[in-house]
N, C-alpha and C positions, 0 to 999 in steps of 0.2 A: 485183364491179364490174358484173358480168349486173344483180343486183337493182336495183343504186340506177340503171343507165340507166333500167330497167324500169318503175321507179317512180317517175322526175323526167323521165322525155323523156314528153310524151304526143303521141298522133295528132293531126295531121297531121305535126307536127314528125320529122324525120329525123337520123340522127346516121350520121360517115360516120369508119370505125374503121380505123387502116390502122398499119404494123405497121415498124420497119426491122432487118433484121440484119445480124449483121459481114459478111458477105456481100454485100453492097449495090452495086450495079454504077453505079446511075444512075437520077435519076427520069423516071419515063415520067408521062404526062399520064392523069390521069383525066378524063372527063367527066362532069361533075354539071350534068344538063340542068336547066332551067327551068320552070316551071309550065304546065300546056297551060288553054287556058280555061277548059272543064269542072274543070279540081280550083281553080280559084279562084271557079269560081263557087261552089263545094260550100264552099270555106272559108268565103267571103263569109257563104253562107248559114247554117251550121253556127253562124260565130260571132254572126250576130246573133240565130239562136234562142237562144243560152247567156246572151245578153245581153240577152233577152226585148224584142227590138225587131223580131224577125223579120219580122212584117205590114208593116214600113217596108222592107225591100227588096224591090228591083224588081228587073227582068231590066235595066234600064236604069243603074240603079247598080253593079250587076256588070259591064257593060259598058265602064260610067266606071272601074272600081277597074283591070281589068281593062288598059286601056290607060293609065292611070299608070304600070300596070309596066313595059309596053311601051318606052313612053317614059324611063323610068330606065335604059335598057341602052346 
């Protein structure tokens, strides 16, 4: 199971593994925070170098991607 996460999850993406046994009393709340600007700027940027568009982003379009998400919450 380790391998194939290993090998079909890739960076930045995250996988959140959680477990239940007969023992199980009650769910308690996890929190799984949200993106800080800095790692959206770095994705932004990361995916348009892979995309070979990278010279086209700006600090100003990470800014724009950026509070779309904002705005999605």
């Amino acid at each position: 199971m380790f391998h194939w996460l290993d090998t079909h999850i890739r960076p930045p993406n995250k996988i959140l593994i959680t477990t239940r046994h007969r023992d199980f009393k009650g769910d308690y709340p996890v929190e799984v925070g949200g993106m800080t600007e800095p790692q959206c700027n770095e994705l932004v940027r990361k995916t348009g170098e892979a995309l070979g568009i990278g010279a086209s982003i700006s600090s100003a379009f990470c800014k724009d991607a950026y509070g779309a998400l904002q705005e999605e919450k």
